[in-house]
KEGU-358295 format. One record per residue: z, x, y negated of N, C-alpha, C in turn. Coordinates in nm, 2 decimals, decimal comma, padded with zeros to 4 digits, m for minus. Layout:
N
atom n_up = Z	n_east = X	n_north = Y	ca_up = Z	ca_east = X	ca_north = Y	c_up = Z	c_east = X	c_north = Y
...
***
This chain:
150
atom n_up = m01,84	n_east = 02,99	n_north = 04,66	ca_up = m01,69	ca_east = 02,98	ca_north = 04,70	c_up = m01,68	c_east = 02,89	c_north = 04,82
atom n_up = m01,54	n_east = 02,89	n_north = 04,87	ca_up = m01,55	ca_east = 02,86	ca_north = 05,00	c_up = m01,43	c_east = 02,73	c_north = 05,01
atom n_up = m01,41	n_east = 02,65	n_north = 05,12	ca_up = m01,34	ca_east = 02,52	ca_north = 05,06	c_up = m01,20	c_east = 02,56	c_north = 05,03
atom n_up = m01,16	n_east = 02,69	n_north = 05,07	ca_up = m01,01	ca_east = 02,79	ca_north = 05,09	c_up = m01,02	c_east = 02,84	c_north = 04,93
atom n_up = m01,15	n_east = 02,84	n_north = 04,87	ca_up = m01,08	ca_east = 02,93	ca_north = 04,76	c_up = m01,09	c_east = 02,83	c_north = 04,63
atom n_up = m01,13	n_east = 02,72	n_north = 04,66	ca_up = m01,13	ca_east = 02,57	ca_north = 04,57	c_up = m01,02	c_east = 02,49	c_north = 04,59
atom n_up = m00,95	n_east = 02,52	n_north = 04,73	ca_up = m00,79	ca_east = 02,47	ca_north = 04,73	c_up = m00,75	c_east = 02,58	c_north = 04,69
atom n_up = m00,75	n_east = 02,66	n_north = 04,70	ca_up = m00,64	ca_east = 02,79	ca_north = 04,64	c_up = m00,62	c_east = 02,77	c_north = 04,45
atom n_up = m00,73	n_east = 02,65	n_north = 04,41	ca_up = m00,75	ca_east = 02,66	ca_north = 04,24	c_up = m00,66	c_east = 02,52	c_north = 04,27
atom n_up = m00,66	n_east = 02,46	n_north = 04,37	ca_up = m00,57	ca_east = 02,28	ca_north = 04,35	c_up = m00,44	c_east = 02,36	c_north = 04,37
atom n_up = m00,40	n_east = 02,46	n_north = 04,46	ca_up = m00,29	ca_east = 02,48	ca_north = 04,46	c_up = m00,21	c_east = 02,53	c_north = 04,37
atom n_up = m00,27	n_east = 02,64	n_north = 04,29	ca_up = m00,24	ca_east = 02,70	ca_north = 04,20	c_up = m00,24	c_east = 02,61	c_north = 04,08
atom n_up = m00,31	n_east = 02,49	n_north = 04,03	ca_up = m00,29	ca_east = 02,44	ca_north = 03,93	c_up = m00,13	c_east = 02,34	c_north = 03,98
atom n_up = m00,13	n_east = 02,29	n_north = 04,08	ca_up = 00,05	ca_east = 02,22	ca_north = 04,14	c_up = 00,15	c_east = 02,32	c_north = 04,07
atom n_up = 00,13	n_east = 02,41	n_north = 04,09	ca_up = 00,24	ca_east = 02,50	ca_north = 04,08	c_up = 00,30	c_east = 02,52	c_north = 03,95
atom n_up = 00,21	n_east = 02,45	n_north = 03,84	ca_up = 00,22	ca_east = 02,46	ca_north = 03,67	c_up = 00,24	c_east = 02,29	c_north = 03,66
atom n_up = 00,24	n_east = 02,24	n_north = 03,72	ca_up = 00,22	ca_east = 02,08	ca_north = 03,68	c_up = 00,33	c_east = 02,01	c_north = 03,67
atom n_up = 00,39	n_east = 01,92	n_north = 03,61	ca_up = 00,50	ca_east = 01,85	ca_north = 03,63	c_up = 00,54	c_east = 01,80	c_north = 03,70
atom n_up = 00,45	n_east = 01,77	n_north = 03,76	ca_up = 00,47	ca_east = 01,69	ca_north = 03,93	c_up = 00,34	c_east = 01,82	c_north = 04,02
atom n_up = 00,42	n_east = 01,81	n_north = 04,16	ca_up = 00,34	ca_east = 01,97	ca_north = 04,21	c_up = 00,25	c_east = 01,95	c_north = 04,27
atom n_up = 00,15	n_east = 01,89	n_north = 04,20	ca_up = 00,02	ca_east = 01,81	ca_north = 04,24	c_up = m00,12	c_east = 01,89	c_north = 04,13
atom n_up = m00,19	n_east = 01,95	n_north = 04,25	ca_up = m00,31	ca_east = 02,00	ca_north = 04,15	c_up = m00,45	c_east = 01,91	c_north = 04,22
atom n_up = m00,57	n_east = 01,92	n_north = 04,16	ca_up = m00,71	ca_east = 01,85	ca_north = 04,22	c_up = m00,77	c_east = 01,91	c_north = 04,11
atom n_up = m00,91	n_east = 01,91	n_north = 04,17	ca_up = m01,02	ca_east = 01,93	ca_north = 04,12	c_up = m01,13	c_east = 01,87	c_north = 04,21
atom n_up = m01,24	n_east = 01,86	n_north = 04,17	ca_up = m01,36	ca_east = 01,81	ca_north = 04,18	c_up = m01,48	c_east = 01,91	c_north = 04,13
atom n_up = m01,56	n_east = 01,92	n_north = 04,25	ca_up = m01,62	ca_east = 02,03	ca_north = 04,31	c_up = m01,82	c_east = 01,93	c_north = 04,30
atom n_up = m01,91	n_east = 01,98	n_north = 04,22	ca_up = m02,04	ca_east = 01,97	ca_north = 04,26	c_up = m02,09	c_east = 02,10	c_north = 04,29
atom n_up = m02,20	n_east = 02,10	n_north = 04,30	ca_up = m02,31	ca_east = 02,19	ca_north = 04,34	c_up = m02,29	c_east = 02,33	c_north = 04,21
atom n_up = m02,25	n_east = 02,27	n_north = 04,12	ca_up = m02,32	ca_east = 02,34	ca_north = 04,01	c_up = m02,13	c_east = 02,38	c_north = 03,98
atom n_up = m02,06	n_east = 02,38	n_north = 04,04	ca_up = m01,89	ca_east = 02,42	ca_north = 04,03	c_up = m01,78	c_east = 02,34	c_north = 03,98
atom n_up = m01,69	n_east = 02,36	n_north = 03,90	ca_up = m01,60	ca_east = 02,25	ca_north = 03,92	c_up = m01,62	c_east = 02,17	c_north = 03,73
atom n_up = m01,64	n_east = 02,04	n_north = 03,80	ca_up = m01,65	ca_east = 01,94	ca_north = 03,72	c_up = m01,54	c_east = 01,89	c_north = 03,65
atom n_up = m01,43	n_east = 01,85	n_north = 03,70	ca_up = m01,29	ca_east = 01,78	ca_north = 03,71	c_up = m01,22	c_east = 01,83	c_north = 03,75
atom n_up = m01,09	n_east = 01,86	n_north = 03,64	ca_up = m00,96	ca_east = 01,89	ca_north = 03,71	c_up = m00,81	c_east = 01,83	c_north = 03,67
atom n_up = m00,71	n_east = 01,87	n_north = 03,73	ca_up = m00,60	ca_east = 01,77	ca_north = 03,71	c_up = m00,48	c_east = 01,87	c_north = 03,58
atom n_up = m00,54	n_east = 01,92	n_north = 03,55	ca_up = m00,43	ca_east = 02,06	ca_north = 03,44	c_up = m00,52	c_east = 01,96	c_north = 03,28
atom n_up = m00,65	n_east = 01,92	n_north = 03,26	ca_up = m00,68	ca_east = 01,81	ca_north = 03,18	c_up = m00,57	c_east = 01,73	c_north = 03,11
atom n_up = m00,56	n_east = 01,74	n_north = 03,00	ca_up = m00,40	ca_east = 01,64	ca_north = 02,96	c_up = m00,52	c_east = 01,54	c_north = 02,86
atom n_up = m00,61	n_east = 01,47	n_north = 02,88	ca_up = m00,64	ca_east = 01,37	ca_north = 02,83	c_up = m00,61	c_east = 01,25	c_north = 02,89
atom n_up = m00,51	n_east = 01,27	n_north = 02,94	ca_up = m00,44	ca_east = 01,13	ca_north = 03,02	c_up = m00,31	c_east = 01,11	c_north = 02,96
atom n_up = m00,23	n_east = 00,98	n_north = 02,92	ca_up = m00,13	ca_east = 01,00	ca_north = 02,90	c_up = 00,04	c_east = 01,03	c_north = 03,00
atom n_up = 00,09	n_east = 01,14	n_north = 03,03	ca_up = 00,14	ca_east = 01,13	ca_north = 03,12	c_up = 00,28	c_east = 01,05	c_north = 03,19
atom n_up = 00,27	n_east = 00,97	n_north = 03,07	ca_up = 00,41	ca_east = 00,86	ca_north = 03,12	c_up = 00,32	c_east = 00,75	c_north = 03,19
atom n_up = 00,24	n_east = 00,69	n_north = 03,24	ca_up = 00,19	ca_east = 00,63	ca_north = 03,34	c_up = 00,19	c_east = 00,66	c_north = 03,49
atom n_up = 00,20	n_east = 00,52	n_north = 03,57	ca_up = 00,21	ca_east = 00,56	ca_north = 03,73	c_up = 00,06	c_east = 00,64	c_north = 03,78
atom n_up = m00,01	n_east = 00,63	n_north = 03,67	ca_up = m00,15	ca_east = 00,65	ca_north = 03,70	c_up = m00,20	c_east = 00,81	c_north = 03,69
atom n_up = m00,14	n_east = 00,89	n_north = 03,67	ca_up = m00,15	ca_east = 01,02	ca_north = 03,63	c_up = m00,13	c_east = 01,13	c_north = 03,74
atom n_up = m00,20	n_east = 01,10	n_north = 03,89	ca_up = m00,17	ca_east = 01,15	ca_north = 04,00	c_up = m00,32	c_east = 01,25	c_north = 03,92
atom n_up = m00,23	n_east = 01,36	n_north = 04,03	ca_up = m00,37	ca_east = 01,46	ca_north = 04,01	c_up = m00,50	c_east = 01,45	c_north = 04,04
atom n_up = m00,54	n_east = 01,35	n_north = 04,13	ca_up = m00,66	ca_east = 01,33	ca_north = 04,16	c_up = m00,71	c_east = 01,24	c_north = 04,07
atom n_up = m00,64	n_east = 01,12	n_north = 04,04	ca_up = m00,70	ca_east = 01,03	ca_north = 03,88	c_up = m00,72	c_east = 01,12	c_north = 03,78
atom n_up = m00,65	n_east = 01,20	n_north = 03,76	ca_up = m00,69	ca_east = 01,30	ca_north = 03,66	c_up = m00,80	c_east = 01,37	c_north = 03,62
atom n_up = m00,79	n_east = 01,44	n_north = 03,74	ca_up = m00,93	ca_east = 01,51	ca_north = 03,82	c_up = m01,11	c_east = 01,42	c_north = 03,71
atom n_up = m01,06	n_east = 01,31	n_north = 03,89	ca_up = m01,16	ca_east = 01,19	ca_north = 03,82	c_up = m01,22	c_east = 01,20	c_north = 03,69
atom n_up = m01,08	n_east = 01,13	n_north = 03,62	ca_up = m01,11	ca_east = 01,08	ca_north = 03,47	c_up = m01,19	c_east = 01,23	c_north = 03,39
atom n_up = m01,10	n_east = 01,33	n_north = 03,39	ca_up = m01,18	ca_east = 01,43	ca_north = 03,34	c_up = m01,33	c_east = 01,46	c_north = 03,37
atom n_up = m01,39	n_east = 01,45	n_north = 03,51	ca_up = m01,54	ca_east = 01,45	ca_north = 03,53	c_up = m01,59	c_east = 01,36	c_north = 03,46
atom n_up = m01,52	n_east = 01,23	n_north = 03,52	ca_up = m01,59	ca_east = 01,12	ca_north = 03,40	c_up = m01,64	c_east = 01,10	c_north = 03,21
atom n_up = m01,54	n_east = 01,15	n_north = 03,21	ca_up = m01,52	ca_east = 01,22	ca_north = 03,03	c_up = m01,60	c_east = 01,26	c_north = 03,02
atom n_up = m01,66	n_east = 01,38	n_north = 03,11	ca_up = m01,82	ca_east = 01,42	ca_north = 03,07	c_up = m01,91	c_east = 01,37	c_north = 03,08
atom n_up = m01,92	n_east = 01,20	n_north = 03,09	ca_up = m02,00	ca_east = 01,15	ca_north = 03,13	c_up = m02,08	c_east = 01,09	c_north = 03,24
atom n_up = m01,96	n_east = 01,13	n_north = 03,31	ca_up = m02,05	ca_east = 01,05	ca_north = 03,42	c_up = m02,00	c_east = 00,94	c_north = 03,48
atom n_up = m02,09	n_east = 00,88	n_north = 03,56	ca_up = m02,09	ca_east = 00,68	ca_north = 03,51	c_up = m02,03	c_east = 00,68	c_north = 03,66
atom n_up = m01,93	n_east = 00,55	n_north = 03,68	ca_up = m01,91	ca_east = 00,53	ca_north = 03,78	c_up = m02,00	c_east = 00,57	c_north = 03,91
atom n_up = m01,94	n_east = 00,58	n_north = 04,01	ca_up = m02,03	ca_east = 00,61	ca_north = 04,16	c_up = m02,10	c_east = 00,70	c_north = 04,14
atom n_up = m02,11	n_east = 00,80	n_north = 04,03	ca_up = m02,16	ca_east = 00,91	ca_north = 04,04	c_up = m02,14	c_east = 01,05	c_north = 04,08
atom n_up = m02,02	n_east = 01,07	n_north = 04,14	ca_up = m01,94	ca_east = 01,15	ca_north = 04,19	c_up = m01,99	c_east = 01,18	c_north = 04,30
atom n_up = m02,09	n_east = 01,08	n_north = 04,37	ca_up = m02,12	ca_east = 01,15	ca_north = 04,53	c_up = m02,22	c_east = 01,31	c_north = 04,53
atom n_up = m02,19	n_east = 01,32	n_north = 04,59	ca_up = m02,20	ca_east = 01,47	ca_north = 04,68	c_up = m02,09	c_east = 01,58	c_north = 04,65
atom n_up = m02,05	n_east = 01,50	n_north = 04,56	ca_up = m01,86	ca_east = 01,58	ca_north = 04,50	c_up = m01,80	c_east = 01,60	c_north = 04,61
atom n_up = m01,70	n_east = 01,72	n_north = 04,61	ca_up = m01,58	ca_east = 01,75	ca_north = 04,68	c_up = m01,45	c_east = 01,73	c_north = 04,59
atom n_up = m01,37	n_east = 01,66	n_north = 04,65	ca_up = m01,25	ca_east = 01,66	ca_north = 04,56	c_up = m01,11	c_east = 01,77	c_north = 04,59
atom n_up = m01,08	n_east = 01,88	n_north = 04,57	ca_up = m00,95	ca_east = 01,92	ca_north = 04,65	c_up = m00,87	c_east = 01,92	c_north = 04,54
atom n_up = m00,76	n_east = 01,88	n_north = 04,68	ca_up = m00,61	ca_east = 01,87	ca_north = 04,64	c_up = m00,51	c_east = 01,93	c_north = 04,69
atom n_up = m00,40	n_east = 01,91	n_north = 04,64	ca_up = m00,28	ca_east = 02,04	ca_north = 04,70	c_up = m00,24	c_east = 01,96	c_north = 04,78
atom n_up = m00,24	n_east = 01,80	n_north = 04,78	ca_up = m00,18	ca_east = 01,71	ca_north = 04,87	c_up = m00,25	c_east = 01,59	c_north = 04,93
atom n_up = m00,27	n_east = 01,58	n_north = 05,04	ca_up = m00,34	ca_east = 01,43	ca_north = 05,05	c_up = m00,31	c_east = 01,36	c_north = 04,99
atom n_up = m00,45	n_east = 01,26	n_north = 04,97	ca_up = m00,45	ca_east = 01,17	ca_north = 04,87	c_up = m00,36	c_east = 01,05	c_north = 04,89
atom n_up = m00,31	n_east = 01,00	n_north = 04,81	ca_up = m00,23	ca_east = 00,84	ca_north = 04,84	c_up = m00,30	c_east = 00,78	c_north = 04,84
atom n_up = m00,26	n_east = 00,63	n_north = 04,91	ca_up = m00,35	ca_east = 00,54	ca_north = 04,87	c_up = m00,43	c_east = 00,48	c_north = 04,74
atom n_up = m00,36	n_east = 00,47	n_north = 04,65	ca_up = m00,41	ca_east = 00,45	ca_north = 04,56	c_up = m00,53	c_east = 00,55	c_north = 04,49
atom n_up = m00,48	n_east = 00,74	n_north = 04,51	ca_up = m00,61	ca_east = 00,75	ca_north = 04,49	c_up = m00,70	c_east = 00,81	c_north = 04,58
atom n_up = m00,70	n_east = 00,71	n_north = 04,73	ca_up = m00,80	ca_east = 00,73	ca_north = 04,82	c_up = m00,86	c_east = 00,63	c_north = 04,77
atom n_up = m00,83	n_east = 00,51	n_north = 04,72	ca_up = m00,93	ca_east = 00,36	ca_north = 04,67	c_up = m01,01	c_east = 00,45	c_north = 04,57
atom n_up = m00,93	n_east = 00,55	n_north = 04,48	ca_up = m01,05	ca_east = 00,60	ca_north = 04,38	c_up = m01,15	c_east = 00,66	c_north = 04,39
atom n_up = m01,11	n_east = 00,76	n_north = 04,52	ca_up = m01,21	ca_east = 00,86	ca_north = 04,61	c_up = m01,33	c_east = 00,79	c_north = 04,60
atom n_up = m01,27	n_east = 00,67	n_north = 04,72	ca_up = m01,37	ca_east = 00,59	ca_north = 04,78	c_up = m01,46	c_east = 00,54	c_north = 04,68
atom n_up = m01,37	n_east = 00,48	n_north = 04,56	ca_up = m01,50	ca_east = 00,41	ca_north = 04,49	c_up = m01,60	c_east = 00,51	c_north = 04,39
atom n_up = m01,56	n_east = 00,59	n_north = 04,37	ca_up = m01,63	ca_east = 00,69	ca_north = 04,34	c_up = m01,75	c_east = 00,76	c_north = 04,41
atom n_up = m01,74	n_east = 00,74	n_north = 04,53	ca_up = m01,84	ca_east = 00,80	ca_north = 04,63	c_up = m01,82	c_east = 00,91	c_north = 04,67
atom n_up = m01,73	n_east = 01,00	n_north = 04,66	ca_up = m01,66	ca_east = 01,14	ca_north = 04,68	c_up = m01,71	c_east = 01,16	c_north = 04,82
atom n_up = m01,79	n_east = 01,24	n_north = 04,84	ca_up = m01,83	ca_east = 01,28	ca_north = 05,01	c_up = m01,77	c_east = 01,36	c_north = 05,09
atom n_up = m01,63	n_east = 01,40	n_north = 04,99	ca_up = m01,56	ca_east = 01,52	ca_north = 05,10	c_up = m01,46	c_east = 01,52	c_north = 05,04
atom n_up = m01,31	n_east = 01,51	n_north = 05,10	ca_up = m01,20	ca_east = 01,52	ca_north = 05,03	c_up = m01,14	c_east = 01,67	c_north = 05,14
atom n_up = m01,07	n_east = 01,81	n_north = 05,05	ca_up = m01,04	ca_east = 01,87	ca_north = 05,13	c_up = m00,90	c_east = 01,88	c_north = 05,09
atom n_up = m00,79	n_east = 01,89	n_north = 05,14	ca_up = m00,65	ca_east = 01,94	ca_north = 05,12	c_up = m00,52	c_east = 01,98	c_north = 05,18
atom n_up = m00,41	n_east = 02,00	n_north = 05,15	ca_up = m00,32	ca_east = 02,13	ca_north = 05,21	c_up = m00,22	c_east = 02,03	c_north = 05,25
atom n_up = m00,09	n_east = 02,02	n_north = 05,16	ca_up = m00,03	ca_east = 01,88	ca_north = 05,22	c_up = m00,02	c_east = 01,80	c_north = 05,27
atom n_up = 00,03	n_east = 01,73	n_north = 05,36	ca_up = 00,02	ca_east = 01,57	ca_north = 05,37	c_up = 00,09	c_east = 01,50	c_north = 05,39
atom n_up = 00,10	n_east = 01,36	n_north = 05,33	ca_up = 00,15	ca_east = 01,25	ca_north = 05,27	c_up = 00,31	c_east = 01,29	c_north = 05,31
atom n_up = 00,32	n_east = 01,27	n_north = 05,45	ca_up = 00,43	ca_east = 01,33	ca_north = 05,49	c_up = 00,56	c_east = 01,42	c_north = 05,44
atom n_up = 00,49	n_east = 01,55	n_north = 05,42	ca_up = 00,55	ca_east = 01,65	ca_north = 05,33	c_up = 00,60	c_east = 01,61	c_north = 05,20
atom n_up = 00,48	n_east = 01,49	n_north = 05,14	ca_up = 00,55	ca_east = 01,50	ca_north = 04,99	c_up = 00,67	c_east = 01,42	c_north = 05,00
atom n_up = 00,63	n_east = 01,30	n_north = 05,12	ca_up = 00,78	ca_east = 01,24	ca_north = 05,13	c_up = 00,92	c_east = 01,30	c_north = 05,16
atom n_up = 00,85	n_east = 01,39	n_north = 05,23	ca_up = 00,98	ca_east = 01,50	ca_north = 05,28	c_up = 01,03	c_east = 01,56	c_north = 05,16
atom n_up = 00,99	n_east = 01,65	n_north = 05,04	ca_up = 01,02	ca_east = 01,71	ca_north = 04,98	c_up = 01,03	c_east = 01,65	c_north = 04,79
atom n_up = 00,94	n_east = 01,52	n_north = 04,79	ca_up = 00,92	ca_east = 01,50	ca_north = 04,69	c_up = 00,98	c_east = 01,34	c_north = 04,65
atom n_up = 00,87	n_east = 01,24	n_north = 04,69	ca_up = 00,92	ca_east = 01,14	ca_north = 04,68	c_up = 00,86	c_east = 01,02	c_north = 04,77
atom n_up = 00,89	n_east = 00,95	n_north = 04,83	ca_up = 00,87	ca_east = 00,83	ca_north = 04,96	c_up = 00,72	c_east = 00,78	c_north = 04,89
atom n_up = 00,64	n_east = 00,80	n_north = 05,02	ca_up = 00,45	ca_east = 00,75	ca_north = 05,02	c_up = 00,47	c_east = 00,67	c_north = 05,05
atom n_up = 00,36	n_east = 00,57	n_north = 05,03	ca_up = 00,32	ca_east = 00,45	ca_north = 05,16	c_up = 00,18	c_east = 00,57	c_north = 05,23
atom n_up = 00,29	n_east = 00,58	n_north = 05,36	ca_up = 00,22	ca_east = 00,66	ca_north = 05,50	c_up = 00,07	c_east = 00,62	c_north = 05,54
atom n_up = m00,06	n_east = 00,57	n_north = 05,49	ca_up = m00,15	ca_east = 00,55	ca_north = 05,51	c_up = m00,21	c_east = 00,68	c_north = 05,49
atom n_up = m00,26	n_east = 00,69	n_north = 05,60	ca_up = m00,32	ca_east = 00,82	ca_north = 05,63	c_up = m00,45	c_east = 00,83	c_north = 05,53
atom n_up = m00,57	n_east = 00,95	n_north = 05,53	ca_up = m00,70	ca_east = 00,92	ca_north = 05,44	c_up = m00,77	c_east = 00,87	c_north = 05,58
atom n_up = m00,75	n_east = 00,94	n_north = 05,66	ca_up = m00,85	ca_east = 00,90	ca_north = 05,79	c_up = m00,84	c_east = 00,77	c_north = 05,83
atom n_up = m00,72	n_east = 00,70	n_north = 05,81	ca_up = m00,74	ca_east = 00,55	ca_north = 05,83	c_up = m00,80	c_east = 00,46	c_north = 05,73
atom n_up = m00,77	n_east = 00,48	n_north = 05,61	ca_up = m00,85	ca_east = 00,42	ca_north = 05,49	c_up = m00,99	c_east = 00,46	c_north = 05,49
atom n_up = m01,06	n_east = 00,58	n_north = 05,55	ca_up = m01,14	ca_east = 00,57	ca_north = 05,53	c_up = m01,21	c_east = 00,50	c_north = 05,67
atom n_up = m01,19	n_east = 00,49	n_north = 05,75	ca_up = m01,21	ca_east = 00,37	ca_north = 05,85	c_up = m01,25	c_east = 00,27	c_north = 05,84
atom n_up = m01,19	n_east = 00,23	n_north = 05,71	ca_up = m01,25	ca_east = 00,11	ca_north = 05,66	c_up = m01,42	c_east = 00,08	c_north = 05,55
atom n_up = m01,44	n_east = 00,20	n_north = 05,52	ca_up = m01,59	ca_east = 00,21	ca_north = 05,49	c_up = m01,66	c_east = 00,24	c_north = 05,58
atom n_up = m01,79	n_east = 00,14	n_north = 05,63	ca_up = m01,83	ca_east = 00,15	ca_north = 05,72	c_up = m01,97	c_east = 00,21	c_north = 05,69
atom n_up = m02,03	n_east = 00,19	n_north = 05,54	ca_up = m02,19	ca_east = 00,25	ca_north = 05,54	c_up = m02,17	c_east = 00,37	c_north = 05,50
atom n_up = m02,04	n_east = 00,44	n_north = 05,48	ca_up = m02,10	ca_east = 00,56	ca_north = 05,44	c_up = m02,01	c_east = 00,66	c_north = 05,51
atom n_up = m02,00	n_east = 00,76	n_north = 05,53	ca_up = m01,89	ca_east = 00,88	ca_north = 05,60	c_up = m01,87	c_east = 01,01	c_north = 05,49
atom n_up = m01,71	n_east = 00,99	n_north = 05,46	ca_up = m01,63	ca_east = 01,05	ca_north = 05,44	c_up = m01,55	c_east = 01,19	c_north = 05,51
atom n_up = m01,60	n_east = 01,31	n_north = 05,45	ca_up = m01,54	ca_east = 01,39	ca_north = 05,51	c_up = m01,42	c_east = 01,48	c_north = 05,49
atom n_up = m01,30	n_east = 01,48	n_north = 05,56	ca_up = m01,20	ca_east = 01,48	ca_north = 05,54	c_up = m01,15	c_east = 01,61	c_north = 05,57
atom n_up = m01,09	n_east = 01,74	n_north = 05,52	ca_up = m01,06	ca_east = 01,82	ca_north = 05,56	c_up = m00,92	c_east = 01,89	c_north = 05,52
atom n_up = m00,83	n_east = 01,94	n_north = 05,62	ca_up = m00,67	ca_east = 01,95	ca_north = 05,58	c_up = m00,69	c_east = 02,15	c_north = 05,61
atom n_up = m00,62	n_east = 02,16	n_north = 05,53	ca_up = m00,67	ca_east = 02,39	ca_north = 05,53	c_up = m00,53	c_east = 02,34	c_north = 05,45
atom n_up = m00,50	n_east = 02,54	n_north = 05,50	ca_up = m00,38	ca_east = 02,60	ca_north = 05,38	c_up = m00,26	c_east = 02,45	c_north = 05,36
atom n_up = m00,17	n_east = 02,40	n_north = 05,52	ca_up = m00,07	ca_east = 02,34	ca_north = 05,48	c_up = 00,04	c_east = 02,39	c_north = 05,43
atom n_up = 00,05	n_east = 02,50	n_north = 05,48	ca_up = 00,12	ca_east = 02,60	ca_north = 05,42	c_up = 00,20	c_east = 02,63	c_north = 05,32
atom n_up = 00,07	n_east = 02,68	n_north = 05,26	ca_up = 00,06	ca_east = 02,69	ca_north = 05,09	c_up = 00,12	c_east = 02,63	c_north = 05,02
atom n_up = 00,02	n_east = 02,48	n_north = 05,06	ca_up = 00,07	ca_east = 02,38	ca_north = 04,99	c_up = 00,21	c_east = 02,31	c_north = 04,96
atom n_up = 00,25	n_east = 02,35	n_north = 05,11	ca_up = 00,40	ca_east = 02,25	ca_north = 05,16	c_up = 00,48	c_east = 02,39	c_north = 05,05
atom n_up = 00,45	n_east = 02,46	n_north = 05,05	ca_up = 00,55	ca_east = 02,58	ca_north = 05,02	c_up = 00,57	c_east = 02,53	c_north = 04,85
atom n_up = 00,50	n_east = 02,47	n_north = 04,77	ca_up = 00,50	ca_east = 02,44	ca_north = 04,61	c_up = 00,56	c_east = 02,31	c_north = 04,66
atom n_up = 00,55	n_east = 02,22	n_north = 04,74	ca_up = 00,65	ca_east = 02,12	ca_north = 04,73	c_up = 00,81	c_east = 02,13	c_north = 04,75
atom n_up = 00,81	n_east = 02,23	n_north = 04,83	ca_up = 00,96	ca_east = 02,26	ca_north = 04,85	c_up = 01,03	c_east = 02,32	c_north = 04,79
atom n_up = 00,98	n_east = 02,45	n_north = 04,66	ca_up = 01,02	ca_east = 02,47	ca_north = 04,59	c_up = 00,99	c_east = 02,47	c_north = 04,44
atom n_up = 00,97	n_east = 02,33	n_north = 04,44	ca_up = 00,93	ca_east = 02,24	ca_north = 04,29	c_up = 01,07	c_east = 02,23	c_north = 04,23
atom n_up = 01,04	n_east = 02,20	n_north = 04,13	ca_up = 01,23	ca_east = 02,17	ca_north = 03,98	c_up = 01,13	c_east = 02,07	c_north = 03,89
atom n_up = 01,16	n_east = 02,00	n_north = 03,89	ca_up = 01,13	ca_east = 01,92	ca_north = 03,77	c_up = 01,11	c_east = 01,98	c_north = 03,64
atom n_up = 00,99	n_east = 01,94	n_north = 03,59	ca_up = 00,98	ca_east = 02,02	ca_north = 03,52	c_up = 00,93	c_east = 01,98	c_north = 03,31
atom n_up = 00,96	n_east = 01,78	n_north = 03,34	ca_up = 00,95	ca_east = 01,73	ca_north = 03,23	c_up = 01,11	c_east = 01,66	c_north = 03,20
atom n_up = 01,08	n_east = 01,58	n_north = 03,10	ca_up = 01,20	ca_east = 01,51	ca_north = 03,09	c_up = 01,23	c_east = 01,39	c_north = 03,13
atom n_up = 01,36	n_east = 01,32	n_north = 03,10	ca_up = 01,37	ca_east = 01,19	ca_north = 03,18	c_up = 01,44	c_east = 01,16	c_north = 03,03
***
């Protein structure tokens, strides 16, 4: 499969989510992690799709920093918070449709730290970062409804 048709599975899982955010997590061997996973509890600030993602790979066992040669896609670039997870995880390739921007526009106010600047700040290793299908993506944020309760 191709990195268009492993965002086409992040975008498609946004589109079902309560917040319009899909990820998965991509090895050699297909997808390890994803964010449609409800072993998280979802009233925490912590339940972005890509923690999700994460946690679920992890659940199957695997140990911190073991994630490298992973690809992570998402329907939206990652926020800071989980670009710190990317990072510490070792994720060698983040690929996604959104960005940060958009979600502010349509969803709710980022802190604007790009991934390409945060990852600037690791210097032994290189992070590869790739934006496909904005499109797509922008098109599930703009026409998202809420879709839990308050």
């Amino acid at each position: 499969m191709t990195d268009e048709d492993y965002l086409k599975i992040a975008i498609e899982l946004s589109k079902s989510a309560t917040y319009p955010y899909g990820a998965i997590i991509v090895n050699s061997g297909g997808i390890i992690g994803r964010s449609d996973s409800r072993k998280i509890e979802n009233d925490t600030p912590f339940c972005h799709a890509e923690l999700i993602a994460i946690q679920d790979a992890k659940n199957k066992k695997i140990l911190c920093g073991e994630l490298k040669g992973c690809t992570i896609y998402s329907s939206c670039e990652p926020c800071p918070m989980c670009m710190g997870a990317i990072l510490y995880e070792n994720i060698n390739k983040i690929v996604f449709g959104a960005r940060l921007e958009d979600s502010n526009k349509y969803i709710c106010e980022e802190v604007m730290i790009s991934s390409e600047k945060m990852a600037e700040n690791i210097k032994n290793r290189k992070i590869e970062i790739v934006n496909i299908l904005r499109d797509d993506a922008v098109d599930v944020l703009r026409k998202y409804k809420y879709k839990g309760d308050f």
